[in-house]
C-alpha positions, -999 to 999 in steps of 0.1 A, spaced: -311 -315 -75 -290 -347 -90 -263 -334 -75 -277 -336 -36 -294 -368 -50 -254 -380 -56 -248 -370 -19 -279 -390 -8 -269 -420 -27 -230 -416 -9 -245 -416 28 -264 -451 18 -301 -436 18 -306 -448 -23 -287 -472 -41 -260 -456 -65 -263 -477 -92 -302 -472 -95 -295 -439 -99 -269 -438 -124 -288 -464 -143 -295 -457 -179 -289 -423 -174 -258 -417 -195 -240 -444 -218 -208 -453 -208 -186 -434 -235 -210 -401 -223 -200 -413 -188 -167 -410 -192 -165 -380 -217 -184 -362 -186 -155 -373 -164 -127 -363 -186 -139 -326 -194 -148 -321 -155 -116 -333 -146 -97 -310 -169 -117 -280 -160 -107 -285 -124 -72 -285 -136 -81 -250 -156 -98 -237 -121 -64 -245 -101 -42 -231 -131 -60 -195 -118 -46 -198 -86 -10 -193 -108 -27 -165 -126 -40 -150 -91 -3 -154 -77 16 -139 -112 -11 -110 -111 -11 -96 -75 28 -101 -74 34 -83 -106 15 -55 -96 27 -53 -63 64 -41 -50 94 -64 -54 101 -62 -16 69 -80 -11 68 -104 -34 82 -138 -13 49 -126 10 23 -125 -20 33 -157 -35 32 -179 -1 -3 -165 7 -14 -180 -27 4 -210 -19 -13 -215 11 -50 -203 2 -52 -232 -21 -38 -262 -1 -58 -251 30 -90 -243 4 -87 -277 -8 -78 -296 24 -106 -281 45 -135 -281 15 -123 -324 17 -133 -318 57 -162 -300 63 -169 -277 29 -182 -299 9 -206 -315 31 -219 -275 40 -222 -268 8 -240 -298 -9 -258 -313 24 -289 -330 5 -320 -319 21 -322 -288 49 -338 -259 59 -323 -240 26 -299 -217 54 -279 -242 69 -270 -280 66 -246 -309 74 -241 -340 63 -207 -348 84 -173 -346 80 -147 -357 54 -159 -372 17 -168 -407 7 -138 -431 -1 -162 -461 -10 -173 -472 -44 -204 -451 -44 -184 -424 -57 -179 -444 -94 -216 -440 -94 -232 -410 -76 -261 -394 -98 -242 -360 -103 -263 -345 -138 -283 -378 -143 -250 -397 -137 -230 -380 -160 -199 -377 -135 -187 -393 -102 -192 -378 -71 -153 -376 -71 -149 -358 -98 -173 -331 -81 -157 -328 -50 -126 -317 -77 -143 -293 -95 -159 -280 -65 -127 -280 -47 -111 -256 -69 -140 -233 -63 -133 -228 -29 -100 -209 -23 -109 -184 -50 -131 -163 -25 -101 -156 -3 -74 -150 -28 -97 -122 -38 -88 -106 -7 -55 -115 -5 -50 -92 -34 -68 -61 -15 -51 -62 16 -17 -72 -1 21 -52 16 4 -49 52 -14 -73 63 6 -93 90 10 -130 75 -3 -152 102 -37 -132 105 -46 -136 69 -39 -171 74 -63 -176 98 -87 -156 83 -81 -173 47 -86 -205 72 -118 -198 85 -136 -184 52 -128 -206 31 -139 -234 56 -172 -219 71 -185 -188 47 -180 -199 12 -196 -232 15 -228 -218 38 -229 -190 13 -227 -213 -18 -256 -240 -5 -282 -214 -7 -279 -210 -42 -254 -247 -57 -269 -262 -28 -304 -263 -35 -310 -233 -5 -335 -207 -1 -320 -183 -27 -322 -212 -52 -357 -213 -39 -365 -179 -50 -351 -180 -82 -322 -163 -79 -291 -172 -107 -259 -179 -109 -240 -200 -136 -208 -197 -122 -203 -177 -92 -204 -138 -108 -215 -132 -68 -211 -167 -49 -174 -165 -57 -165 -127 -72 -189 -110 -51 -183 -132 -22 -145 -125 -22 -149 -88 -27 -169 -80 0 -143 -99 18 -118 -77 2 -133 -44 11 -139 -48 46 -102 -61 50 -90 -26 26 -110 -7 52 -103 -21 85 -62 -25 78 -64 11 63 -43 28 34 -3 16 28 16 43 40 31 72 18 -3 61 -3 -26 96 6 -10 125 21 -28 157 29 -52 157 -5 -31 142 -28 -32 105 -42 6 91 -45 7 63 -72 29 29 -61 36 12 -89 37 -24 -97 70 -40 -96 60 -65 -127 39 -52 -152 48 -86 -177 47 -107 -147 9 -95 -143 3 -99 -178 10 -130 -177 -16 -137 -145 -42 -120 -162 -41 -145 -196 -33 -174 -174 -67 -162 -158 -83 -157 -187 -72 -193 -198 -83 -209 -168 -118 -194 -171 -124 -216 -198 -130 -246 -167 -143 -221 -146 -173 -211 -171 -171 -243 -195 -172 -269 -163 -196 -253 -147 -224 -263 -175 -213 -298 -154 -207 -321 -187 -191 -324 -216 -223 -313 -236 -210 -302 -270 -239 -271 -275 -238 -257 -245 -203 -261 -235 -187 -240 -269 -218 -216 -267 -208 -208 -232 -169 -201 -238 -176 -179 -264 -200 -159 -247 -168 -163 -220 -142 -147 -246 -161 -122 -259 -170 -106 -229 -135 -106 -219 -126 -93 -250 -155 -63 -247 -142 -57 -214 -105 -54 -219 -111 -24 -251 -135 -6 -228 -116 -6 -205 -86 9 -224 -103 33 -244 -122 46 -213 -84 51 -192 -67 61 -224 -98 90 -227 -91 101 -187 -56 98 -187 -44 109 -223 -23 79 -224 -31 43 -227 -30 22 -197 -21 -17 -196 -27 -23 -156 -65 -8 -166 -70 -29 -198 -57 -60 -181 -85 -55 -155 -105 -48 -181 -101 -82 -188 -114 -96 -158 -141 -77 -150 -156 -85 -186 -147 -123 -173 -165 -115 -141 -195 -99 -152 -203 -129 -176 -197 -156 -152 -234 -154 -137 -253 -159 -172 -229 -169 -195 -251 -200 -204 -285 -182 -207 -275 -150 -227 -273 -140 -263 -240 -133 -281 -243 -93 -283 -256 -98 -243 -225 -114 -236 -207 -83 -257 -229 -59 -238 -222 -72 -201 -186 -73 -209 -180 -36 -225 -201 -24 -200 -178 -41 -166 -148 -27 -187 -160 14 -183 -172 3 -144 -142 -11 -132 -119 20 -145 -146 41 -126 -144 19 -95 -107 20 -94 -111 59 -90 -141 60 -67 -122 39 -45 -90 58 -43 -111 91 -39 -126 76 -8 -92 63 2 -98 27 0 -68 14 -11 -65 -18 -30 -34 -24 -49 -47 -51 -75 -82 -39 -82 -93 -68 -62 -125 -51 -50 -131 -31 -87 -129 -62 -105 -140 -90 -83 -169 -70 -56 -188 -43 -81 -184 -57 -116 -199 -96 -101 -223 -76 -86 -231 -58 -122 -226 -95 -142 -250 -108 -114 -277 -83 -122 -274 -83 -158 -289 -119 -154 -321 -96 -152 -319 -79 -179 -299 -99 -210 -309 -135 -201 -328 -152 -222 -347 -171 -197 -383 -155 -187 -380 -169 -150 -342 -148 -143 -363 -113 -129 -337 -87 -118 -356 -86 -85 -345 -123 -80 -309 -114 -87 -310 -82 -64 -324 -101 -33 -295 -129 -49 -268 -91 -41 -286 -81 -10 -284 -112 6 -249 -121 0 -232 -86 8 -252 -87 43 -242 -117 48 -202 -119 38 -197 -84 53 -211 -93 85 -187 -127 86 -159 -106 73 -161 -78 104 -163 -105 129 -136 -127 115 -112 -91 111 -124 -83 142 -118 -108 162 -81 -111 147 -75 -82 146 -84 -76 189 -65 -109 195 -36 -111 172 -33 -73 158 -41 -69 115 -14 -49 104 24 -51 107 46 -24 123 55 3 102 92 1 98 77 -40 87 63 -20 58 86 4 47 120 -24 47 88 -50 31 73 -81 44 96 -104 24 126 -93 50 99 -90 79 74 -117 75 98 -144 58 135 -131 64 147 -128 29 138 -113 -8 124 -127 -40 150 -114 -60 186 -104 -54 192 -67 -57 229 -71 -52 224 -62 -13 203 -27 -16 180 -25 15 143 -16 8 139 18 30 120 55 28 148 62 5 136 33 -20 105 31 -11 83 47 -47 54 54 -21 67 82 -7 97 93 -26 87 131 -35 97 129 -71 78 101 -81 66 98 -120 28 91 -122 21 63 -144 -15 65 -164 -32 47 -141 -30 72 -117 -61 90 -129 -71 116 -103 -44 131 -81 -61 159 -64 -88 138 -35 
């Protein structure tokens, strides 16, 4: 509620100052300011992780293509949150579906003062923070429908839901909406941004269909990663950048709170990266980094809905338990022939929806019910699945979704941007080079069922 009270004061309707009065002291003030700030510059550091991650676990020959998606998610996230996002998400007082407060963000000295958490930070600082939000929910799906997806249709779809969907989705809940109305909960976007982004990710997987050489007749062909240190890397740049993700989002620099939630936020990484490894490593006889590493995230993923209102051994609990799901999504998903080849939808769709309903049932707060959190699911898959199909459908009648096969096999570095990420000394990417359908291929661990 301060926070649309911030965005009243901005448009003129109540005096800044009188809001911000007395509120905070002045060192408090800018302590608030300082931590926000630097969590916004965690948030963007994920974007790096994001870009490290998806590329090392993706093939060389599309590498070029991987990064400049991430490049461009984030400046168009930001650029269109500054136009129209921010004043969709956060638009004061509405009908709790669907509000507007006009275009662009204030520029005037009411920003110094806005009433964001009883004036603990500036309205600037907000937008910031917010801003980094934003292009999270559509480099998600850039990781699902990664080495054939043609590059100026995920552009425009990447456009258009980070501008429109994100921001209507997030004002029910951040903005003071109907599902905020009904109690539904979400610290830090387990389903506004995780959820949100995977459903995204699985109706783009479905609609562009499997790479090719990926199924043949009943048998599952691995493609390896071309990186596996490269997506090491992403994942702890990840994990390092969910300490602004979770510790912002308590929006201040509160010294309880803020250390209470980022060890909830570590441990249920920590829970979910040795589930994870011990339940591959039981399934595939050998351990498995690609599954640990995810293991990871979906520990971080799972926590980020309640990681302010649960106990320590909740926090434990929530992440162990995402690290067995997202090894048994992973396989569910390839058995059905959905093929993602980060994880994307494993990680980011099913184990925010789990974080989001274990609200329910580990938070300490008597008025989180998992009915609440289920509408909170329901609500938010109907809705992003039904923007999703008509954004990917309307590309894909208009502008085509996928590129041409022989754009595939030779990679969408060469097709899409006319040269490679690294120098192989001249060797052409081909069928002969190509790991997804070479006939001898070795099946790494994560390949745990073969036979579909």
């Amino acid at each position: 509620m301060v926070r649309l009270l911030g965005i009243v004061a901005l448009i003129g309707l109540v005096p800044a100052a009188a809001l911000a009065e007395d509120a905070v002291s002045q060192g408090l003030f800018t302590a608030n300011n300082v931590w926000m700030m630097l969590c916004a510059g965690l948030v963007f550091i994920m974007h790096l992780g994001f870009a490290t991650l998806e590329s090392g676990l993706t093939r060389a020959k599309n590498s070029t293509n991987i990064l400049f998606k991430n490049t461009f998610i984030v400046s168009i996230g930001i650029l269109t949150y500054a136009l129209i996002g921010f004043s969709l998400m956060y638009p004061g007082d509405f009908n709790g579906i669907l509000g507007w407060v006009g275009f662009g963000i204030g520029t005037d000295e009411a920003g110094l003062t806005a009433a964001y958490a009883n004036g603990g930070y500036t309205y600037w600082t907000d937008f910031l923070f917010q801003a980094m939000f934003a292009a999270t929910a559509a480099t998600i799906v850039s990781g699902a429908v990664a080495e054939r997806i043609k590059l100026s249709s995920f552009m425009v779809f990447a456009t258009l839901f980070v501008a429109i969907v994100y921001p209507i989705a997030g004002s029910w809940k951040w903005g003071g909406g109907w599902l905020d109305g009904a109690g539904f909960y979400d610290f830090a976007g387990s389903t506004l941004v995780h959820s949100l982004g995977g459903w995204g990710a699985l109706v783009g997987a479905w609609m562009l269909g499997p790479r090719l050489g990926k199924y043949s007749g009943k048998r599952m062909n691995p493609i390896p990663g071309s990186n596996l240190p490269l997506a090491t890397v992403g994942v702890f740049l990840l994990w390092l950048g969910w300490f602004g993700f979770n510790g912002g989002s308590v929006l201040s620099a509160d010294p309880a709170l803020t250390s209470f939630t980022l060890v909830t936020t570590c441990l249920a990484a920590a829970a979910g990266a040795i589930t994870a490894m011990t339940t591959s490593w039981i399934l595939a006889t050998k351990p498995d980094l690609s599954m640990t590493l995810n293991g990871v995230l979906a520990g971080l993923v799972g926590i980020t809905a309640g990681a302010d209102t649960v106990t320590i051994l909740g926090a434990v609990m929530i992440g162990a338990v995402a690290g067995v799901i997202v090894v048994g999504s992973v396989v569910m998903f390839d058995r059905i022939r959905i093929d993602d080849p980060v994880g994307a939808i494993s990680v980011h769709l099913v184990c925010g929806i789990w974080g989001t309903l274990a609200v329910g049932i580990f938070s300490t707060n008597p008025e989180h019910t998992l009915g609440a959190q289920a509408l909170g699911v329901v609500a938010y898959g109907v809705f992003t699945v039904a923007s999703a199909l008509l954004l990917f459908g309307v590309i894909k009648a208009t502008m085509g979704l996928r590129v041409d096969e022989s754009e595939e096999l030779e990679g969408l570095d060469l097709a899409e941007h006319g040269g490679h990420a690294y120098d192989f000394g001249g060797t052409k990417s081909g069928i002969a080079d190509d790991p997804a359908i070479r006939p001898t291929l070795s099946r790494p661990a994560t390949e745990l069922v073969t036979e579909l």
